[in-house]
C-alpha positions in Angstrom: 0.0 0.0 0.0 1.6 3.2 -0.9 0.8 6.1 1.4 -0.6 9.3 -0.9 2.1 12.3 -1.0 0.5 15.3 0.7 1.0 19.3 0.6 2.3 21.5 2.7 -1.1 23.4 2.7 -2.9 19.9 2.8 -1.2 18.8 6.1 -1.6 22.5 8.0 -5.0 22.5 7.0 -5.6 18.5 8.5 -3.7 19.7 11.7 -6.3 22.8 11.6 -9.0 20.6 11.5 -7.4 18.1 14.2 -6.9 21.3 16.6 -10.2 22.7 16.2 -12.4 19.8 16.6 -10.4 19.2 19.4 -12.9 19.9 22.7 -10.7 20.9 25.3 -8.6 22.9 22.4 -11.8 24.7 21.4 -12.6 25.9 24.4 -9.5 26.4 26.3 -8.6 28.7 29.6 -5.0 29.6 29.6 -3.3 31.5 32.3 0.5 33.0 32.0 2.0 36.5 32.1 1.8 38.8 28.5 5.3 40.0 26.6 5.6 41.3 23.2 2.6 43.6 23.4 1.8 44.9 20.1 -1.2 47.3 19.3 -2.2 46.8 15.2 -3.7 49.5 13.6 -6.5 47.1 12.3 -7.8 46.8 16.2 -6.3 43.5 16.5 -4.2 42.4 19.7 -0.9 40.4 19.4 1.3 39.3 22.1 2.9 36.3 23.5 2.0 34.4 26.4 4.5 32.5 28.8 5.8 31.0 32.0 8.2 30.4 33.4 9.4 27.0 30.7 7.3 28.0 27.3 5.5 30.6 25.3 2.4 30.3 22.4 1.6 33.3 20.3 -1.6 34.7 20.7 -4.2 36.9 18.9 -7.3 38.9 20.1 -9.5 39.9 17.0 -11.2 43.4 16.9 -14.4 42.4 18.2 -13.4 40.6 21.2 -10.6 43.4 22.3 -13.6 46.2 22.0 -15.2 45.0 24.6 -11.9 44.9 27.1 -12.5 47.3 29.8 -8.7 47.7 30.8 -6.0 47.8 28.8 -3.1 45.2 28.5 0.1 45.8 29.6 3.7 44.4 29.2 4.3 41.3 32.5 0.7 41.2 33.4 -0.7 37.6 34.5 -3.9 37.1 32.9 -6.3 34.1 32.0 -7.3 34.0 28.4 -10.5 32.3 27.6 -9.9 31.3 23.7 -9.2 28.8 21.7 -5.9 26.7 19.8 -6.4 27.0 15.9 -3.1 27.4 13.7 -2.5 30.4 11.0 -2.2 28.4 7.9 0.0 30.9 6.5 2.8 30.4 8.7 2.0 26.7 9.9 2.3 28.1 13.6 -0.8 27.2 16.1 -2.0 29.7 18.4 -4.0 31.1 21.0 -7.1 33.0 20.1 -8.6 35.4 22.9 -12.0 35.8 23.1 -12.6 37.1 26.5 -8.7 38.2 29.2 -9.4 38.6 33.0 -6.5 39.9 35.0 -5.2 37.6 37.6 -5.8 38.5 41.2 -8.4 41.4 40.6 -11.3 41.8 38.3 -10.8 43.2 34.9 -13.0 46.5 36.2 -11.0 47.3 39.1 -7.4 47.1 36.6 -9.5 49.3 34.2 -10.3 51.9 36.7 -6.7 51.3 38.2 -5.3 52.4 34.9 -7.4 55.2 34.4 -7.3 57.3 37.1 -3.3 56.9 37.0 -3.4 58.2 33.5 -6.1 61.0 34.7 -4.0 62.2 37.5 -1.4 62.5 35.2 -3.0 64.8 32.8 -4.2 66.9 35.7 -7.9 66.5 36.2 -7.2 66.0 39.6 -5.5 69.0 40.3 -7.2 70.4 43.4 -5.8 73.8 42.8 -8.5 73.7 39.2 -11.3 73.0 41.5 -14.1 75.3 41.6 -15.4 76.4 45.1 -19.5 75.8 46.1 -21.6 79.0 45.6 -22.8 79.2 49.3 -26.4 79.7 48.9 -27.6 78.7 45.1 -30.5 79.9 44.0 -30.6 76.9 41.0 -29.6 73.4 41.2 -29.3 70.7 38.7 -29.6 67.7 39.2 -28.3 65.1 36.6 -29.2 61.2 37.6 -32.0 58.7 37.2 -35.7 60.4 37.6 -37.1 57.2 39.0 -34.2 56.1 41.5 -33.6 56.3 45.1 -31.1 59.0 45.0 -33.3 61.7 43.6 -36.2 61.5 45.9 -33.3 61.6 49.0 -31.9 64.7 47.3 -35.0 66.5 46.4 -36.1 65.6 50.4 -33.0 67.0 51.9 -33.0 70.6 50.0 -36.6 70.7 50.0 -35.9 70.4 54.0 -32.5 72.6 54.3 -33.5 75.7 52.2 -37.0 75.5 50.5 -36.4 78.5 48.3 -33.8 76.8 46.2 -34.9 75.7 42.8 -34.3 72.2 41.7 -33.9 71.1 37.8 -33.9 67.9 37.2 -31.9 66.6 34.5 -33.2 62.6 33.7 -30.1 60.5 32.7 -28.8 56.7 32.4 -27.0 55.8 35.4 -26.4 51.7 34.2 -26.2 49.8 31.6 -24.8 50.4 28.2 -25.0 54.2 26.8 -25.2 55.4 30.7 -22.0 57.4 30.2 -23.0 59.3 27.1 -26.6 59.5 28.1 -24.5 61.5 31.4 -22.3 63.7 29.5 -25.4 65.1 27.9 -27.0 65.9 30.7 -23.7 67.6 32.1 -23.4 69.5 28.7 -27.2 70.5 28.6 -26.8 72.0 32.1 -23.7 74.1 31.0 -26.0 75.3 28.5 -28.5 76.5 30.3 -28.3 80.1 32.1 -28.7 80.8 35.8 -27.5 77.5 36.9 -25.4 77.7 39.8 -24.9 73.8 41.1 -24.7 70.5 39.2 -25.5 67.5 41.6 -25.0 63.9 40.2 -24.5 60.7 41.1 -26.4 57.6 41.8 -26.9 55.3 44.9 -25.0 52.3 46.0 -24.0 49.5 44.2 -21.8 47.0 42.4 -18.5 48.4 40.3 -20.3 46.8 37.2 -23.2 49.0 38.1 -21.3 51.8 38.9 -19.2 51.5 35.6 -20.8 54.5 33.9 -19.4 56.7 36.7 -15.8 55.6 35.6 -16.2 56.1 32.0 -13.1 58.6 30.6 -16.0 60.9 28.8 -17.7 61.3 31.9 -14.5 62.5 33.8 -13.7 65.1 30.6 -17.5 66.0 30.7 -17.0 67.1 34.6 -13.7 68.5 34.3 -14.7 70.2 31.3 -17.7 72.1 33.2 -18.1 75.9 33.9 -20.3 74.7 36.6 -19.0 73.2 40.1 -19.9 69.8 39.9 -20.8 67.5 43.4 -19.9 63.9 42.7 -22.3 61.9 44.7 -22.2 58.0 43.4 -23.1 55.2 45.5 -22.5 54.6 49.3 -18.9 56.1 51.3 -17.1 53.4 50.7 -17.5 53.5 46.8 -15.2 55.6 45.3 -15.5 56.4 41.2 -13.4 58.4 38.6 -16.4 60.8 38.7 -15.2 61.2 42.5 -12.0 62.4 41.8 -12.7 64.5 39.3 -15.7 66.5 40.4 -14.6 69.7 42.6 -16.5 68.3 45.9 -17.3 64.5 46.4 -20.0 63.7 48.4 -20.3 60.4 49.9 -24.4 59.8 49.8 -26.9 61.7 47.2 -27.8 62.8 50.4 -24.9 64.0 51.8 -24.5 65.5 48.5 -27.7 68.0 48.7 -26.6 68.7 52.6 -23.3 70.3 50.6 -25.1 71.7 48.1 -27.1 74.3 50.4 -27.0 75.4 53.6 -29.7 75.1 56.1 -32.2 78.1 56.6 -32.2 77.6 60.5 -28.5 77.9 60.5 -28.4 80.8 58.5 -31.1 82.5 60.3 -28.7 82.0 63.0 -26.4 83.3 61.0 -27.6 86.4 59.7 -28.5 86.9 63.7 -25.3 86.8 64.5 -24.2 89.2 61.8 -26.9 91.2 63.1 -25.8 91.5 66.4 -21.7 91.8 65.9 -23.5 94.8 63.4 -25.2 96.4 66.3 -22.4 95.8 68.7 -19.8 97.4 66.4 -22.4 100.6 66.2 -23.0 100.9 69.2 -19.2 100.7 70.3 -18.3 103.0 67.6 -20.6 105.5 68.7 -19.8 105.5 72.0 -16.1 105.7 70.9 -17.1 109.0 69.2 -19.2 110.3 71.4 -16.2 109.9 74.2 -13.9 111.4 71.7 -15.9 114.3 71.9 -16.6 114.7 75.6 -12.4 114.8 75.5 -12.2 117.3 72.8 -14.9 119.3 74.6 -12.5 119.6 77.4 -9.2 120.4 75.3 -7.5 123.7 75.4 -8.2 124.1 71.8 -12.3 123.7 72.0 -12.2 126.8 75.1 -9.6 128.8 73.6 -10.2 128.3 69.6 -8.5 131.0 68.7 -5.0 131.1 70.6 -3.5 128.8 68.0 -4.4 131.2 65.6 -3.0 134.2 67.6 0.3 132.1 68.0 0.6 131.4 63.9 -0.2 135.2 63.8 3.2 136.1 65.8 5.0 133.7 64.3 4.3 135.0 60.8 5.2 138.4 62.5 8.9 137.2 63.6 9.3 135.7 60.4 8.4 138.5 58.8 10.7 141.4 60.6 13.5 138.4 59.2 12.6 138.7 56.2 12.7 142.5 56.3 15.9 142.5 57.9 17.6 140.0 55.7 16.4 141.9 52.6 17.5 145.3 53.9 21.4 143.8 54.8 21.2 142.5 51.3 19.7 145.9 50.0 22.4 147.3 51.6 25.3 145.2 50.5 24.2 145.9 46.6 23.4 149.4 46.5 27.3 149.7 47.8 28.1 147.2 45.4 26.3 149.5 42.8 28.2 152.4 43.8 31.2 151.1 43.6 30.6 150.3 40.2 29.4 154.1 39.0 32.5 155.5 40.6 34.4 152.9 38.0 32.0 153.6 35.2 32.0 157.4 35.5 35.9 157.8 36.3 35.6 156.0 32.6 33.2 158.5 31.2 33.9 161.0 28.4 31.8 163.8 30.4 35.0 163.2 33.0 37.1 163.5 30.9 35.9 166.9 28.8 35.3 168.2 32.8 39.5 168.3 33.1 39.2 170.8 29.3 39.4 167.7 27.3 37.0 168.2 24.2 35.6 165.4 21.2 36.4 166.0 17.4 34.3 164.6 14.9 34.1 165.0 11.3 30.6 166.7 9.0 30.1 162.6 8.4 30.1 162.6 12.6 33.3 160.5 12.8 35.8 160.8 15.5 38.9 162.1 14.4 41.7 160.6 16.1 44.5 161.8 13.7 45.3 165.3 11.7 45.9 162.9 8.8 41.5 162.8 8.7 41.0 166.5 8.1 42.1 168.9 5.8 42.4 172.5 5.9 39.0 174.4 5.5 37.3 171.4 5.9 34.6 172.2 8.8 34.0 169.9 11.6 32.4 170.0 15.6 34.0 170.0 18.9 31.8 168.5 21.8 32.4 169.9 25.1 31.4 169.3 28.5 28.2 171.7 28.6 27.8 171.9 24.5 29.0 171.8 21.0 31.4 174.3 18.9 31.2 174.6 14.8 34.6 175.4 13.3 36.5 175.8 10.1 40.3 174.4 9.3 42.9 176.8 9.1 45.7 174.8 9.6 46.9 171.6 10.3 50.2 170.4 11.9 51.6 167.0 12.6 53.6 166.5 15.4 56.4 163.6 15.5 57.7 162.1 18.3 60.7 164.5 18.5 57.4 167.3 18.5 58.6 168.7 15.7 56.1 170.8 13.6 55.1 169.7 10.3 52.8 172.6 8.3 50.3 170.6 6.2 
């Protein structure tokens, strides 16, 4: 009997079958610890799985890692629910994921884990961006389930602390699938809406699954993202959600939640009493304070004698005054001998001085000066200016002198 020659492709597909009709290989639980992490731009998951003496490649299709609600990291144990099939192409088996729990702790708590590590690092934490409680709102909103528990507490407790407030109730999804988006509109319609001081929301107690919608990353933007401060009140005080963190107050009950929100009217009654009375007090002391003042002042030398200050200033002005005058006269003094000095110089330097000793001043018909016998000819007329008047003459002669005063007839 000669055995029939198979292909390469014929034998990987028979091992295919052989693996897949296999029933523990078909529906298989695997646990080990995840390396070689690869994201694919198709959606699809690769990695390898191992301990501590072997490995199998694995695979988690599109559709099945949708629905993860953490995200896988390098070294983390899990236990993959799958099955063993082998990839034809390269005649390798592996491990198909359908469904990954984390080892230890449930998938939810690892995906809530992760994301409110990556939140706090992007800052949506950041207590110094959270906004501070108006302390008596005249509006609240109230985003949450219309028909739940945690409305009816809420609306009670306000209703009781400070009737006047207005309530607006926002209806919204709190569980199940589209509870987070069905949230973040509610959030978005009330920071759309004027006059709204106060956004309350939350839910009552429960499960994390039932919680889930509270720890949804568009939720926490939605929060962060509001103009309005936000009160996160989910669940019981032990539960703690993202929403928690995010929002600018956590309360740990819806009810708790609307005793933040307002203020009690009997305490502020009290309040405003108070106020009142430190008012009245501060008045009253003030008053007094004055009116004491005044007794003093009604004492004082200046109230009986109102106008001896002014008499002082009055001789003072006077002293000053006689200083003035007598610095101003010594000064006076000092220049007009000054002056004098300086007309003695100026008239010792006059021409009048000088024609008062016989000296007289030629000048010329043109009014020229003549300072030499070379400027004048004979009968040529010209003017002599003496102290107390003026003389016309006429040229008759003209003589030069040299310096041996020698006469020269011109």
């Amino acid at each position: 009997m000669q055995i029939k020659i198979l292909t390469v492709s014929e034998v990987t597909s028979y091992i295919k079958r052989i693996l897949t009709n296999d029933p523990i290989l078909h529906n298989i639980r695997v646990k080990g610890e995840i390396s070689n992490l690869k994201h694919h731009t198709s959606g699809h998951i690769y990695f390898t799985l191992k301990d501590n003496s072997s490995k199998i490649n694995c695979v988690m299709f599109k559709a099945h890692s949708e629905r993860l609600k953490f995200g896988l990291e390098e070294g983390l144990k899990v236990n993959i629910k799958g099955y063993i099939s082998i990839y034809e192409r390269d005649g390798q088996y592996q491990l198909y994921a359908t469904e990954i729990e984390p080892q230890g702790i449930g998938a939810l708590y690892l995906a809530f884990q992760q994301l409110k590590e990556r939140l706090e690092k992007e800052g949506l934490f950041d207590k110094k961006k959270k906004k501070p409680l108006p302390f008596l709102p005249k509006r609240v909103a109230i985003v949450t389930s219309p028909t739940g528990a945690a409305i009816r507490d809420i609306i009670s407790v306000i209703k009781r602390r400070m009737p006047s407030t207005q309530m607006l109730i926002i209806p919204a999804q709190v569980q199940g699938e589209g509870a987070a988006a069905s949230i973040v509109r509610g959030l978005q319609l009330c920071n759309s809406m004027p006059d709204i001081d106060l956004i309350i929301t939350g839910r009552g107690g429960g499960a994390i699954e039932e919680l889930w919608a509270f720890n949804e990353e568009i939720v926490a933007w939605a929060i962060y993202e509001s103009k309005i401060p936000v009160i996160s009140a989910v669940g019981h005080e032990t539960d703690f959600t993202i929403a928690d963190f995010v929002a600018d107050f956590r309360a740990p009950t819806p009810s708790a939640a609307a005793e933040m929100a307002v203020p009690d009217k009997r305490e502020v009654k009290e309040l405003l009493a108070t106020i009142n009375k430190r008012l009245c007090y501060g008045m009253t002391a003030g008053i007094n304070d004055k009116r004491n003042r005044l007794a003093l002042f009604k004492h004082s030398y200046s109230y009986k004698y109102p106008y001896a200050a002014i008499y002082d200033r009055r001789q003072q002005v006077d002293r000053m005054m006689e200083n003035v005058n007598k610095i101003m006269m010594r000064r006076l003094v000092k220049h007009q001998e000054s002056l004098k000095g300086y007309a003695e110089r100026l008239h010792s330097l006059s021409p009048l001085s000088v024609m008062s000793r016989g000296f007289s001043l030629a000048k010329s018909n043109e009014g020229s000066i003549i300072k030499s016998v070379s400027q004048i000819k004979v009968d040529e007329s010209i003017s002599l200016t003496l102290l107390d008047g003026k003389i016309s003459c006429k040229v008759l002669e003209v003589v030069k002198e040299d310096r041996g005063y020698e006469k020269e007839k011109i």
